[in-house]
C-alpha positions in Angstrom: 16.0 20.8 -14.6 14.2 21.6 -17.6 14.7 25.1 -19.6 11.4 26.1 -18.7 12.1 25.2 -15.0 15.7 27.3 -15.4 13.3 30.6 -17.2 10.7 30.5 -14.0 13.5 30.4 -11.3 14.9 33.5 -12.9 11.9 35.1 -12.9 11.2 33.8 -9.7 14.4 35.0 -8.2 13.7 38.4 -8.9 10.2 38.5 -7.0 10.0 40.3 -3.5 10.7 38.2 -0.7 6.9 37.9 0.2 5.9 37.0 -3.8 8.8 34.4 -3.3 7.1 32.9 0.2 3.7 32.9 -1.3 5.0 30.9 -4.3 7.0 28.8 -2.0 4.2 27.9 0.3 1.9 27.1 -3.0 4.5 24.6 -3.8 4.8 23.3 -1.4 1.2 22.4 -0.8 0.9 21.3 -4.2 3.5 18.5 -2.8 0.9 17.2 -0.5 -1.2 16.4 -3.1 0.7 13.3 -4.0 0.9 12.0 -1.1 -1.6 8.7 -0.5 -4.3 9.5 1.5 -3.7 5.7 3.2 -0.2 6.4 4.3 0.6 5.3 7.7 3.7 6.1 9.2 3.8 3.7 11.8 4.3 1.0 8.9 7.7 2.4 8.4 8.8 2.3 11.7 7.3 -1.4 10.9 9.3 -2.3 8.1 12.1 -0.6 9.8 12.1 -2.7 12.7 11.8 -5.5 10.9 15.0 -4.5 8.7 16.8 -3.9 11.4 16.1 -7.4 12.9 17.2 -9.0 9.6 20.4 -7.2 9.8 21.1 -8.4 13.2 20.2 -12.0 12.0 22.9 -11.6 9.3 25.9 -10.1 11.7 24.8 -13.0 14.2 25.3 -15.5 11.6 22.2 -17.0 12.0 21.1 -16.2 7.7 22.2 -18.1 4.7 23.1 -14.8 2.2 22.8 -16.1 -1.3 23.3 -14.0 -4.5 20.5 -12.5 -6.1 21.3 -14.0 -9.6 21.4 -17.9 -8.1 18.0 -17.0 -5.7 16.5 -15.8 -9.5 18.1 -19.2 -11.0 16.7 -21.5 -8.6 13.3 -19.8 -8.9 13.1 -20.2 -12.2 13.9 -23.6 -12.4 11.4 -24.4 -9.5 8.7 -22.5 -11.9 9.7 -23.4 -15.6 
């Protein structure tokens, strides 16, 4: 946390309990604004499923792992 970020929780801490809410709540809607407009949460569950189905192929056996460095190597040499 930044010194200036260390000065304003000091400050902050010695606000009323409903100063400190207001601020809180200000925060946190000030959070919301980075959050993209297109997000859909359903593509998590998505990419979790699909994760999860991954996994399963691994533990089943049914995946050839290979190291990231030789996967990297091989596409290199396919693309040089």
């Amino acid at each position: 946390m930044s010194e200036a970020a260390l000065r304003l929780r000091e400050e902050m801490i010695r606000l009323s309990t409903t100063e400190r809410a207001e601020l809180a709540q200000i925060l946190l809607d000030s959070l919301d604004e980075d959050i993209d407009p297109d997000y859909n949460p359903e593509q998590d569950e998505d990419l979790l499923a699909e994760l999860q189905r991954r996994e399963q192929e691994v533990l089943d056996g049914k995946a050839v792992l290979q190291p990231g460095w030789e996967a990297l190597a091989a596409l290199r040499e396919k693309h040089s």
